[in-house]
C-alpha positions as CSV (number, residue, x, y, z in Angstrom):
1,X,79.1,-81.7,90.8
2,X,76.5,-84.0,92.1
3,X,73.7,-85.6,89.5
4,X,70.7,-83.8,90.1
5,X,67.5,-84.9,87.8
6,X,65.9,-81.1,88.4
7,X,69.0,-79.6,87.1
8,X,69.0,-82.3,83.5
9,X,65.5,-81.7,82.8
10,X,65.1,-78.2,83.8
11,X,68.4,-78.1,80.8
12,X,66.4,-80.5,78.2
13,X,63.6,-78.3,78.9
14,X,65.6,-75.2,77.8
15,X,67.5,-77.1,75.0
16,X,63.8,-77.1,73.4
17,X,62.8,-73.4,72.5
18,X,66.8,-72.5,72.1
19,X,67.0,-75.3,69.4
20,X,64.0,-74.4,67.4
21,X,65.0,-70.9,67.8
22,X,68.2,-70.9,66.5
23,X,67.4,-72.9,63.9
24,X,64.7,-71.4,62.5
25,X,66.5,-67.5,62.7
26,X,69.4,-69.8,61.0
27,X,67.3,-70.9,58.4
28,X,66.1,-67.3,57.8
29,X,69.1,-65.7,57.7
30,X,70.7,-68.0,55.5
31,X,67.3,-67.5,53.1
32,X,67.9,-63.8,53.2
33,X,71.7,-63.1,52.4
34,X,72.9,-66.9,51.3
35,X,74.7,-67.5,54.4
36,X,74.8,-67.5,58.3
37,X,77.7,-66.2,60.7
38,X,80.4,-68.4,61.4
39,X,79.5,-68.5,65.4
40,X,76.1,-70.5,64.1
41,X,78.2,-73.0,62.4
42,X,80.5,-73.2,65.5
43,X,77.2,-74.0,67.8
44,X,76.0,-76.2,66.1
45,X,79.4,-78.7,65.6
46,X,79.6,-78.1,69.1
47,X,76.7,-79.5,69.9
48,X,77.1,-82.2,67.8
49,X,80.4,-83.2,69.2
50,X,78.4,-83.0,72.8
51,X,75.5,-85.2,71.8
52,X,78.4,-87.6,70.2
53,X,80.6,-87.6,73.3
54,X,78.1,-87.3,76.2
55,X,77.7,-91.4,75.8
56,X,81.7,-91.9,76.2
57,X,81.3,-89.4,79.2
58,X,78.7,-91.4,80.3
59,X,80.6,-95.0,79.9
60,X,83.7,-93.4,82.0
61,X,81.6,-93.2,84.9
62,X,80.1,-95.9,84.9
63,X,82.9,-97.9,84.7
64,X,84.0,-95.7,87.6
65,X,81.0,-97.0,89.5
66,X,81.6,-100.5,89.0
67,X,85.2,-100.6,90.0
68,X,84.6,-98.8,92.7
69,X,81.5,-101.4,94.0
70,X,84.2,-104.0,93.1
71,X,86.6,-102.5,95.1
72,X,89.6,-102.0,92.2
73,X,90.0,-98.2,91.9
74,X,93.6,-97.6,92.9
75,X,96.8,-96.0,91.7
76,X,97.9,-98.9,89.4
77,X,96.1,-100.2,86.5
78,X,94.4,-103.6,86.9
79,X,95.2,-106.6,85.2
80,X,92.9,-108.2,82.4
81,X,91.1,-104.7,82.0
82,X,90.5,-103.3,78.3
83,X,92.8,-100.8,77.0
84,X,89.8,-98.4,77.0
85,X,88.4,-99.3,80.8
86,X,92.2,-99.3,82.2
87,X,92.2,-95.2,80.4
88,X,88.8,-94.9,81.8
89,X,89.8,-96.0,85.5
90,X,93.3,-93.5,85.4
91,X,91.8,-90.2,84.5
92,X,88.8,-89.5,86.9
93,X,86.3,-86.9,86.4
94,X,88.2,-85.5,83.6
95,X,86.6,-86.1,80.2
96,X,83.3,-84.2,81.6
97,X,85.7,-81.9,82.6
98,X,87.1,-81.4,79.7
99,X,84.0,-81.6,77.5
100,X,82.2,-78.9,80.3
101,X,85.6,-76.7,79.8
102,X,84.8,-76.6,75.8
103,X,81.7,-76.1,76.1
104,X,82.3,-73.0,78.5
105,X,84.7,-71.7,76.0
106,X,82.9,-72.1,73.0
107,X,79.7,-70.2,74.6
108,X,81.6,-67.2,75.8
109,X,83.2,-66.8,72.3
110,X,79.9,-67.7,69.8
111,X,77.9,-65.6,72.5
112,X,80.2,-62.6,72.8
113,X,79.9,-62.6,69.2
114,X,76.1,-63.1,68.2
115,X,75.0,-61.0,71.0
116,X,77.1,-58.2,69.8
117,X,74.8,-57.1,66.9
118,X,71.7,-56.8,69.1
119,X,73.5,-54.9,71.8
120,X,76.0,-53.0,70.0
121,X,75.5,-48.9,70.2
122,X,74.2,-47.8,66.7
123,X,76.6,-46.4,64.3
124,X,76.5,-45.3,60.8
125,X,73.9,-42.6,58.6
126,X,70.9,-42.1,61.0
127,X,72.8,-43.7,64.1
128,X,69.9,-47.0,62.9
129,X,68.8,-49.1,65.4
130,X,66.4,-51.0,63.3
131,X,67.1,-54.9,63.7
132,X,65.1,-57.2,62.7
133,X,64.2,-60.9,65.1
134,X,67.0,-62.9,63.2
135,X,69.5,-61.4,65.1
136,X,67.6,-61.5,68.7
137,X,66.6,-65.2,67.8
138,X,70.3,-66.4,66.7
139,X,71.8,-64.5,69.9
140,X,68.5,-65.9,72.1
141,X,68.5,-69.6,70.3
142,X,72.3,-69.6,71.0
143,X,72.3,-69.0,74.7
144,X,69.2,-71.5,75.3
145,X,71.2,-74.1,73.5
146,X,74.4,-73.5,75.1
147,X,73.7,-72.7,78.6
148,X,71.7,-76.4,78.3
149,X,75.0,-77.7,77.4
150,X,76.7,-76.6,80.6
151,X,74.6,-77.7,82.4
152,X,73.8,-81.2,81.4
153,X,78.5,-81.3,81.3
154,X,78.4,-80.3,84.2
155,X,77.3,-83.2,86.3
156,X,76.1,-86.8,85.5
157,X,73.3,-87.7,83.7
158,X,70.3,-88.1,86.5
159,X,67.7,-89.4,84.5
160,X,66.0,-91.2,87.5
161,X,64.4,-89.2,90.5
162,X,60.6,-88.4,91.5
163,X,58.8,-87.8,89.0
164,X,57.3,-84.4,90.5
165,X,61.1,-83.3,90.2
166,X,61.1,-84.4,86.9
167,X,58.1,-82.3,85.6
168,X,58.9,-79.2,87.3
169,X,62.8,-79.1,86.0
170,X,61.4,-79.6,82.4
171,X,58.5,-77.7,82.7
172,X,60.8,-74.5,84.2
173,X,63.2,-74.7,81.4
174,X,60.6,-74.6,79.1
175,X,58.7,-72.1,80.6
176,X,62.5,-70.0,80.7
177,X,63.0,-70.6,77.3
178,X,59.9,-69.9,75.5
179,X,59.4,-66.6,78.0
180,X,63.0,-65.1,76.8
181,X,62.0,-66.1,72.6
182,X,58.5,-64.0,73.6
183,X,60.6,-61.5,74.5
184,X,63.4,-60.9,72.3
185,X,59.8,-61.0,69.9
186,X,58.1,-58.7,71.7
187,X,61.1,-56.0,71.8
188,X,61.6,-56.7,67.9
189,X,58.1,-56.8,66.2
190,X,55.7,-56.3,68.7
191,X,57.2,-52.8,71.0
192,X,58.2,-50.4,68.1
193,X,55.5,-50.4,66.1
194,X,53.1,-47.9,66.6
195,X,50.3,-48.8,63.9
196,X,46.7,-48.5,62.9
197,X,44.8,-49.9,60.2
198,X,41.5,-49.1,58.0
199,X,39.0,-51.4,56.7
200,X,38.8,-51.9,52.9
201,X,35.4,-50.6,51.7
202,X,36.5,-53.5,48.5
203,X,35.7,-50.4,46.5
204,X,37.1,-50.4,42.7
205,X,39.6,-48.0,42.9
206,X,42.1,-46.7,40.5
207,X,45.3,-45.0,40.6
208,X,44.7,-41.3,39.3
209,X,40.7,-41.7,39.0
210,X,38.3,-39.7,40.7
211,X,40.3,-36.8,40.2
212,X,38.3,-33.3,40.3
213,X,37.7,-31.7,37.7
214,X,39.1,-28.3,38.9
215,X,39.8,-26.8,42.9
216,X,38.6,-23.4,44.3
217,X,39.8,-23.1,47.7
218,X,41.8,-24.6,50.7
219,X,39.4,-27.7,51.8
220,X,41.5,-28.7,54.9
221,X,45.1,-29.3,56.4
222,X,46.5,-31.9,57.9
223,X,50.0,-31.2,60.5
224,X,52.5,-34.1,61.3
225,X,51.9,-35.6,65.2
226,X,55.0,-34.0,67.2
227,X,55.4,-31.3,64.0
228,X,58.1,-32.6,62.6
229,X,58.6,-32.1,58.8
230,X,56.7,-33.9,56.0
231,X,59.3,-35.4,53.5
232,X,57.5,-37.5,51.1
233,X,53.8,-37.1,49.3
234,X,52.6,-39.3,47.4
235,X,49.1,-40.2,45.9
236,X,47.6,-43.8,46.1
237,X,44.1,-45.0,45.2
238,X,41.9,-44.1,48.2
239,X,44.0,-40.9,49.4
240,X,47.5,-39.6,49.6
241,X,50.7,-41.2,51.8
242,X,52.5,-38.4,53.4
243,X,56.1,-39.8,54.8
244,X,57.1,-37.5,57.9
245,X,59.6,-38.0,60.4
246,X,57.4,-40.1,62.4
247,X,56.5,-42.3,59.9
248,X,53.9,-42.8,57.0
249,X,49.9,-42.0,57.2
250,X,47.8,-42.4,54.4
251,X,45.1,-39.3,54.2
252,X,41.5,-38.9,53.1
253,X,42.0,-36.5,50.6
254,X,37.9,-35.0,50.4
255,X,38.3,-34.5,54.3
256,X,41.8,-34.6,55.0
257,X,41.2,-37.3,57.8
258,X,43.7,-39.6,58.7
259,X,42.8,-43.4,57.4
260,X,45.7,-45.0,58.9
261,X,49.3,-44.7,60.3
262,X,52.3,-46.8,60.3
263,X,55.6,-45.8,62.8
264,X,58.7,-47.6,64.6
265,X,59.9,-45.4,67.7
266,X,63.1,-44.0,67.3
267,X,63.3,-44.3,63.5
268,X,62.4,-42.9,60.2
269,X,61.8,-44.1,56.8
270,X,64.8,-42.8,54.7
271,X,62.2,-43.6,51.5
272,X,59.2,-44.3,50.3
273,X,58.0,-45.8,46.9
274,X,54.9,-46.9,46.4
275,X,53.6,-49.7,43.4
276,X,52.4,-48.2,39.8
277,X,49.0,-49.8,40.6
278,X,48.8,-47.9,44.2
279,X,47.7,-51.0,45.8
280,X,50.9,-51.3,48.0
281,X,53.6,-49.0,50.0
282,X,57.1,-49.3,50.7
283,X,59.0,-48.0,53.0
284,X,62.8,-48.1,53.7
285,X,64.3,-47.7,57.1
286,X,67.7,-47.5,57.9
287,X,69.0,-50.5,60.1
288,X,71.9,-53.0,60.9
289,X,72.1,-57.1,60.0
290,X,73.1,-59.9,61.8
291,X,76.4,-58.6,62.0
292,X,75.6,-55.2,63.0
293,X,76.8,-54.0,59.8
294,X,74.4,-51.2,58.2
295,X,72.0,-52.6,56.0
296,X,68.3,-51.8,55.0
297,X,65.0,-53.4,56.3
298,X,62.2,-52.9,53.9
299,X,58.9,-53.0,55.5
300,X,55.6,-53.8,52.7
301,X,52.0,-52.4,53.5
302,X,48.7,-52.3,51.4
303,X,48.4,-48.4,50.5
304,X,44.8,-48.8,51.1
305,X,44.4,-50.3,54.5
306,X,48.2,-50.2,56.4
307,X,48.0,-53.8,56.9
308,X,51.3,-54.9,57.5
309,X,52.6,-57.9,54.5
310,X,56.3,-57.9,54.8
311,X,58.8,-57.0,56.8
312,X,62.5,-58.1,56.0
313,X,66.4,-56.6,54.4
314,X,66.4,-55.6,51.4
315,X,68.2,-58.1,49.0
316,X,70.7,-55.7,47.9
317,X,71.3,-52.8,50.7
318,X,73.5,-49.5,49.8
319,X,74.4,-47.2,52.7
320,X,71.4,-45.8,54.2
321,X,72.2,-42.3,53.0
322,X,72.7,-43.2,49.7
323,X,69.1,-44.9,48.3
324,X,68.9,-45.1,45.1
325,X,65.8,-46.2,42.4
326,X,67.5,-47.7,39.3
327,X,70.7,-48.5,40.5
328,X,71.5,-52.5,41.3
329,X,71.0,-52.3,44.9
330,X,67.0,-50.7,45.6
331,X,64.5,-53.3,44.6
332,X,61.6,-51.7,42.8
333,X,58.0,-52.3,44.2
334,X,55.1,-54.6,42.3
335,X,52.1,-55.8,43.8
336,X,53.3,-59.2,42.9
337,X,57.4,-58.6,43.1
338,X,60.1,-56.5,44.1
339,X,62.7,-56.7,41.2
340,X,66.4,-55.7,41.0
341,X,69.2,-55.5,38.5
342,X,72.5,-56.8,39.7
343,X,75.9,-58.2,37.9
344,X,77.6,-61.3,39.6
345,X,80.2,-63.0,37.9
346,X,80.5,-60.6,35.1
347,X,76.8,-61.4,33.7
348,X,73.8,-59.0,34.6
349,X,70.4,-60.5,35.7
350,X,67.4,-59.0,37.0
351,X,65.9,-61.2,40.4
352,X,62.3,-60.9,41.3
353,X,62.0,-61.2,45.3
354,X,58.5,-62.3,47.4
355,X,57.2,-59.3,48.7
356,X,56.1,-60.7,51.7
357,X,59.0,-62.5,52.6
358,X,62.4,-60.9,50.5
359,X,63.3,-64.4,49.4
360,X,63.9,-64.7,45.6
361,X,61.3,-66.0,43.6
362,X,62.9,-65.9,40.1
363,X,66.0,-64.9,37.8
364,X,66.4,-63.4,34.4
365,X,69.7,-63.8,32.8
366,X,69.8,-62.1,28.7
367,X,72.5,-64.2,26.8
368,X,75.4,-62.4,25.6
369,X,77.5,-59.8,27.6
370,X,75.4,-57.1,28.9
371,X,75.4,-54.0,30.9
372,X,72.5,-52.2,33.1
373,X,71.6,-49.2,32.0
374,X,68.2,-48.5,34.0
375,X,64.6,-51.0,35.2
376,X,61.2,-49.7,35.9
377,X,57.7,-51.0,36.0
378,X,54.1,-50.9,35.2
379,X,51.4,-52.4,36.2
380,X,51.8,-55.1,34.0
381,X,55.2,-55.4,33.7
382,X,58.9,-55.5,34.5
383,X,60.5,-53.3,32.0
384,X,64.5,-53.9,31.6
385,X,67.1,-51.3,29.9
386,X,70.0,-53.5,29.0
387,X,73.1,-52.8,27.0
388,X,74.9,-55.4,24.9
389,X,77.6,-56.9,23.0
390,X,75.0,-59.4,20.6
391,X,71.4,-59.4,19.7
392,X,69.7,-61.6,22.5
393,X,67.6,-63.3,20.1
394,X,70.0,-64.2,16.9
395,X,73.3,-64.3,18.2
396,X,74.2,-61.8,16.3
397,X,77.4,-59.8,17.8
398,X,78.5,-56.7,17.5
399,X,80.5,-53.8,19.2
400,X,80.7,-53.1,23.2
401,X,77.1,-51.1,23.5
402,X,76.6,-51.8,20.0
403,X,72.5,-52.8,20.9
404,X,70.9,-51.2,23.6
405,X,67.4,-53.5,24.6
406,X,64.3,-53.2,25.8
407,X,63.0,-56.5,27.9
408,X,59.4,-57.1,29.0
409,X,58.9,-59.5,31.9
410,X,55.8,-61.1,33.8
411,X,56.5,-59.8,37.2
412,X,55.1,-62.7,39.4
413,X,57.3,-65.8,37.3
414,X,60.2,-63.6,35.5
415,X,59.3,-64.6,32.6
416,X,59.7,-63.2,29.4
417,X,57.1,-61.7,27.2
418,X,58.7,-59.0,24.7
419,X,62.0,-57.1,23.7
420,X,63.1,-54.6,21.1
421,X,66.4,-53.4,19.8
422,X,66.4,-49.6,20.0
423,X,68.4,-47.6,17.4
424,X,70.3,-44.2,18.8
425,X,72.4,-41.8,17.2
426,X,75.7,-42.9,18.7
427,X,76.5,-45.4,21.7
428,X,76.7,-42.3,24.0
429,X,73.7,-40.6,24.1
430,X,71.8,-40.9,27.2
431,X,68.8,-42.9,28.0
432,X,65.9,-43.0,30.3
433,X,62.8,-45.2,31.2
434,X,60.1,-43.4,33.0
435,X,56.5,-45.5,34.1
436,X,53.3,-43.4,33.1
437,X,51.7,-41.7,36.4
438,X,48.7,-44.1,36.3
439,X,51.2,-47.3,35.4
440,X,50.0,-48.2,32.4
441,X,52.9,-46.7,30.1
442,X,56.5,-46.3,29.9
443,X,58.5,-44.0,28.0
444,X,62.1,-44.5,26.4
445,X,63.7,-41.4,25.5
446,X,67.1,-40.8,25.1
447,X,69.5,-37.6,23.7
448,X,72.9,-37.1,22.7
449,X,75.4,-35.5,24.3
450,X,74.5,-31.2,24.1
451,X,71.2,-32.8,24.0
452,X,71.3,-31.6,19.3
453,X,69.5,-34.6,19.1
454,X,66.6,-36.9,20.9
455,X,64.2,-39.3,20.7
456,X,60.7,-40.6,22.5
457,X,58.5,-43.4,22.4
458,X,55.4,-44.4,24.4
459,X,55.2,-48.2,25.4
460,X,51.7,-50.2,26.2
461,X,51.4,-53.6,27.3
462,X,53.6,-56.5,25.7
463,X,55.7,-53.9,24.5
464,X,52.9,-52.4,21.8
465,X,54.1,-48.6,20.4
466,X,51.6,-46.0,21.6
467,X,53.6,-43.0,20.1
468,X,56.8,-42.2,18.9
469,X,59.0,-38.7,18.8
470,X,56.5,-36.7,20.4
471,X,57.0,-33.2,19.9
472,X,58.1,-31.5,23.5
473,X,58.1,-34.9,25.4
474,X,60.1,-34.6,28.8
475,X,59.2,-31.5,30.1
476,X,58.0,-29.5,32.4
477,X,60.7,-31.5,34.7
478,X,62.7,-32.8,31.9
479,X,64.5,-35.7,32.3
480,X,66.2,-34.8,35.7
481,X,62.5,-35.1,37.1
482,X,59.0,-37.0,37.4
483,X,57.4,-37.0,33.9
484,X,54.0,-35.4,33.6
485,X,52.3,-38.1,31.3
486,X,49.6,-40.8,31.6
487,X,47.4,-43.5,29.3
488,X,45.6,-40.1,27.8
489,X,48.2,-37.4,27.2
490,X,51.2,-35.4,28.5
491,X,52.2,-32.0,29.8
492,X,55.0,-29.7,27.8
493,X,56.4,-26.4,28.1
494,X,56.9,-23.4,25.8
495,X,59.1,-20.7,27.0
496,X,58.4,-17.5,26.0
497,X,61.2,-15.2,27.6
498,X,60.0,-14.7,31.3
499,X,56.4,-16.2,30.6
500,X,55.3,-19.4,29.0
501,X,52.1,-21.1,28.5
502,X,51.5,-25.3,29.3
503,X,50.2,-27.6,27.0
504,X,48.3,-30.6,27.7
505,X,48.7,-33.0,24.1
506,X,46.0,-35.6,24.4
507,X,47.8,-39.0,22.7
508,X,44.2,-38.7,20.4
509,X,45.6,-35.4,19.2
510,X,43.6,-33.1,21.0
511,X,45.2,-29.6,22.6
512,X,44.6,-27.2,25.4
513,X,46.8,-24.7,26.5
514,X,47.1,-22.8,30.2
515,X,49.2,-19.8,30.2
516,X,51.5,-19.0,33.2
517,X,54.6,-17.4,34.8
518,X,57.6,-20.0,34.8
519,X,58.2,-21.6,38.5
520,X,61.8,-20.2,39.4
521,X,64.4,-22.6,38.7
522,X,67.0,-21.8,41.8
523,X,70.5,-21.9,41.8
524,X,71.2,-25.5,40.5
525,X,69.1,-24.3,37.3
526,X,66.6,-27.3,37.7
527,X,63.6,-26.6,35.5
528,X,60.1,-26.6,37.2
529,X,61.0,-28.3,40.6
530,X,57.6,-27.4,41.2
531,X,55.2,-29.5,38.9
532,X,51.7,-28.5,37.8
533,X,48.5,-30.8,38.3
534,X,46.3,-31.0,35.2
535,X,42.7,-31.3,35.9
536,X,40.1,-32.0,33.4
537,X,38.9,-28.2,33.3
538,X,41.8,-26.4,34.4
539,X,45.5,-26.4,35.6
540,X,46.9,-25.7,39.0
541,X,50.5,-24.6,39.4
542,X,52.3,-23.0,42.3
543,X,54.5,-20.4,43.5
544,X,56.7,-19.6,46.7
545,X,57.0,-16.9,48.2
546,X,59.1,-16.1,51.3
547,X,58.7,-13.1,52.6
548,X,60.6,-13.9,56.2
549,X,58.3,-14.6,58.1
550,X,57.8,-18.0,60.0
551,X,55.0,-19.2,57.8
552,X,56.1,-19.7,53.8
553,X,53.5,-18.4,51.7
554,X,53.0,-20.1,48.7
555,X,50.5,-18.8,45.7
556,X,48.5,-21.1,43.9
557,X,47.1,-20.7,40.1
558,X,43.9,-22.3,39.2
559,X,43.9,-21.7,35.2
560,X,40.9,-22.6,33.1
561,X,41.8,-24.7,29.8
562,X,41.9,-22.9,26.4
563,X,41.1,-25.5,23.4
564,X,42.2,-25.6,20.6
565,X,43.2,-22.5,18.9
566,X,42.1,-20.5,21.9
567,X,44.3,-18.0,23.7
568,X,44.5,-18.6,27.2
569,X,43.7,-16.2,29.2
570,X,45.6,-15.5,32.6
571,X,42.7,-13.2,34.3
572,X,40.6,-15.7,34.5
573,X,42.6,-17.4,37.0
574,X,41.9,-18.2,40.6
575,X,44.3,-17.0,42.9
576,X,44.5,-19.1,46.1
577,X,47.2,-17.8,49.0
578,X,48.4,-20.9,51.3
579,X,50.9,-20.1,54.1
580,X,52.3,-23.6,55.4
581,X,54.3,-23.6,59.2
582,X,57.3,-24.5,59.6
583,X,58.3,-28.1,60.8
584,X,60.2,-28.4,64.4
585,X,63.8,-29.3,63.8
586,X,64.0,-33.2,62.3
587,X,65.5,-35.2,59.1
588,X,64.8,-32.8,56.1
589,X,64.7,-33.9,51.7
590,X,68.7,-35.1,51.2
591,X,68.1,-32.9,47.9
592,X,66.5,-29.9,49.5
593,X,69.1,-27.1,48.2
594,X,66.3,-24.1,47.7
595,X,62.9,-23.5,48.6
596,X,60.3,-26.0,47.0
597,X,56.8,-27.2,46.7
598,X,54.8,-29.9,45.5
599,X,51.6,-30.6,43.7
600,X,49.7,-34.0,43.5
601,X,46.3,-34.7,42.0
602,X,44.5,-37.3,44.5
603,X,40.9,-38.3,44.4
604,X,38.7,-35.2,45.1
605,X,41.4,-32.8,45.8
606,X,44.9,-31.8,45.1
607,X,47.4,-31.8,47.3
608,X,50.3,-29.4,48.5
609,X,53.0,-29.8,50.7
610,X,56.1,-28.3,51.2
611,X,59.1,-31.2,52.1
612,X,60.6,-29.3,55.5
613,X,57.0,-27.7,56.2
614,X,54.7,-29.3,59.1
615,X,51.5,-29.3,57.2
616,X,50.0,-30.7,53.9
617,X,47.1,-28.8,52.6
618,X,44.1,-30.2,50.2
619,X,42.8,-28.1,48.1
620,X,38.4,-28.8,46.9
């Protein structure tokens, strides 16, 4: 092919955006899971071994041209030539050849493969299409790169020629270049996301303030976009987040107006968890990596204004359909970290990761042989269940799950502030961590096996006892559910055959009691699936009750407080009759077996939903 100087710049132009794109997707990558796909690697020594051999290329023809100006080309080698020029001279045209064959090969192989990912049909739980720009920008990068290497193999180097010529070939494989990079960006980032945002009124907010003091009636509803099914409520500092099949809204809970929105077309959150303090949302969306492999993408946003400050895969991803909170693979949410157990190499460490950007920020490793056995946190703190084989602090070993240890961490640096050896009744006995609902406390609790014997205690900040062995501690839910405790008290149940009255036990020792019908349990004999809200003057609880229809009708209890030795007194309380429509077909609650409810206390209402149901109601 002829030497063209529109055809070489037009390529340098193009070699540009493809070289900083697929290095800096490389880079990102490689930051994210600790290593790239082998087609990267093979671009790159490809193009190496170009840059490197384009010069010899080069010194072939122009020996060409001079023994042809001389008159020498011919079918027999001429005498007093170098080894090198007399190879040169015999094999015309073919080391561009050659090199422009490679180069052919290697793009249709690295490109077949790195395209694959972004074009693939989805597969998997949720058929995900999720991908995030790595993958667009290593497939994109690639081609800009390697289609610049065909084309400057493919001919001689022209680097003289008008300059007009000159400009324009650069300046249109620039201009092709950057354009496809916008693109690829566009359809990643940019194109799915259907978002709005609210202004902070820098109010000082706080996670279960403001709450009112008791509820009277419905105040307003609020139904899901296209009427798909709510799946997720959960209250935050200025309102509630309601997750839905089109995505997550926070609400106004005195009006029931919607502050802001956050959805991706064609895709759902599989999860939602939001940070002890409030301040910040995450959401959990099934997708596919670099390799098209199913993976998860977790996307950060400040609960109180949807402002978008991460997006990224999650640094240890299960299958989509099986997420799970204090496991080793679903990072826990901070305002300053997300944190994770996880066991490499036979040792367990706990990682804190940027929120903003997934990439770790710090590691934990406890000496001695240890095993994970739960991780939550507070506002405060990253609070580590660990079991091992020797006493972290003294050395001191002992039997396989011999000392069972709570850690204490700084959540921005990982490092450590606190731990304390707690004492069972045998090696077996089950344990649990559970955060307070306004962050500020954590509970250990654990019981042995036929549950003859247990044991509580309350945790402040720098691992300080609140309370120890508190009498009815766990319920209404139990341990199989959220706890019902805060900084001020806690919430238990006395059974009394089919009727029962709740306590609220103030940690300063204070009482008041609410009597009520126990929630049904369902077939799976889960206690209260459907957990009361205690206000300051009263306590709302809930029952279902299907009668057929299309609507589910659902009866709320507002029961006035009896203190102290008081009997409560179940005609004095309101009755409030809510029917909530059904949703359109869509994703249901993996765990919906039976007919359920929820109840949340948000600022200046509480809030009911049903998961499956369309609307969420607020009562005022």
């Amino acid at each position: 092919m002829p030497p063209s100087p529109v055809r070489f710049w037009f390529a340098s132009g193009l070699l540009l955006p493809g070289a900083v794109t697929f290095a800096g997707a490389a880079v990102h990558v490689h930051a994210a899971t600790g290593s790239v796909p082998w087609p990267v690697h093979l671009v790159w020594a490809w193009g190496l071994l170009t840059v490197l051999a384009l010069p010899l290329v080069r010194l072939h023809e122009l020996e060409r041209l001079r023994a042809a100006a001389r008159g020498e080309l011919g079918p027999a080698p001429v005498p007093g030539r170098s080894t090198l020029g007399r190879f040169l001279l015999l094999t015309p045209g073919r080391p561009r050849r050659v090199l422009a064959s490679g180069t052919f090969a290697v793009s249709t192989v690295a490109l077949t493969v790195l395209w694959w990912a972004p074009i693939s049909p989805a597969t998997g739980p949720g058929t995900p299409r999720f991908l995030d720009f790595s993958a667009y920008g290593l497939a994109t990068g690639a081609t800009g790169v390697l289609v610049a290497l065909c084309l400057i193999t493919l001919s001689p180097v022209a680097l003289r020629g008008p300059r007009r010529f000159r400009a324009a070939g650069a300046g249109a494989g620039l201009a092709t270049g950057s354009a496809a990079v916008a693109l690829a960006a566009a359809l990643t980032t940019v194109l799915p996301v259907e978002a709005t945002t609210a202004s902070s009124d820098n109010g000082d907010h706080d996670l279960g303030a403001g709450l009112p003091t008791t509820v009277e009636e419905v105040g307003w509803r609020w139904s899901t976009p296209d009427g798909g099914p709510v799946l997720e409520v959960i209250p935050a500092r200025t309102g509630v987040l309601v997750r839905s099949a089109e995505g997550v809204a926070l609400l106004n809970t005195a009006t029931g107006e919607e502050l802001w929105h956050y959805r991706r077309s064609g895709e759902y959150a599989v999860d939602m968890q939001a940070s002890p303090g409030g301040n910040s949302v995450m959401l959990t969306y099934p997708a596919r990596d670099v390799d098209g492999d199913p993976a998860h993408r977790l996307v950060v946003l400040e609960a109180d204004t949807g402002q978008e400050s991460g997006e990224f895969q999650s640094p240890r991803s299960a299958l989509p359909a099986h997420y799970q909170h204090q496991g080793e693979f679903t990072p826990l949410l901070h305002r300053d970290v997300l944190t994770t157990l996880r066991r490499s190499d036979g040792r367990t460490s706990v990682a804190g990761y940027v929120p903003e950007t997934g990439r770790e920020r710090w590691t934990y490793e406890p000496l001695g042989d240890c095993a994970r056995r739960g991780q939550d946190v507070t506002r405060h703190e990253v609070i580590v269940l660990l079991e091992c084989d020797m006493d972290i602090m003294t050395g001191e070993r002992g039997g396989r799950g011999a000392v069972r240890t709570l850690h204490g961490l700084v959540p921005s640096t990982g490092t450590w502030l606190w731990h304390t050896d707690v004492d069972m009744s045998a090696p077996g006995d089950d344990v649990w961590i559970h955060t307070s609902g306004d962050g500020h406390l954590f509970a250990f609790a654990w019981a042995s096996d036929g549950g003859t014997e247990s044991g509580n205690v309350l945790f402040g900040r720098n691992g300080e006892v609140v309370a120890r062995d508190l009498p009815g501690f766990g319920g209404p839910t139990g341990h199989e559910g959220d706890w019902l405790f805060t900084s001020d008290g806690y919430l238990t149940w006395d059974d009394d055959g089919d009727n029962g009255t709740y306590t609220w036990r103030g940690l300063d020792g204070a009482e008041r009691t609410a009597s009520a019908g126990q929630t049904p349990s369902g077939d799976s004999e889960r206690r209260e699936r459907i957990r009361p809200v205690p206000l300051e003057d009263a306590l709302v609880t809930a029952d279902p009750r299907t009668d057929g229809a299309a609507a589910e009708s659902i009866t709320l209890a507002v029961r006035p407080w009896a203190e102290g030795e008081e009997q409560a007194d179940d005609a004095e309380a309101t009755i409030v009759d809510v029917a909530l429509e059904p949703a359109e077909e869509g994703p249901s609650p993996d765990d919906q077996d039976e007919e359920w409810v929820s109840l949340h206390g948000a600022p200046r209402a509480v809030v009911l939903a049903r998961p499956g149901s369309s609307e969420v109601v607020g009562l005022v």
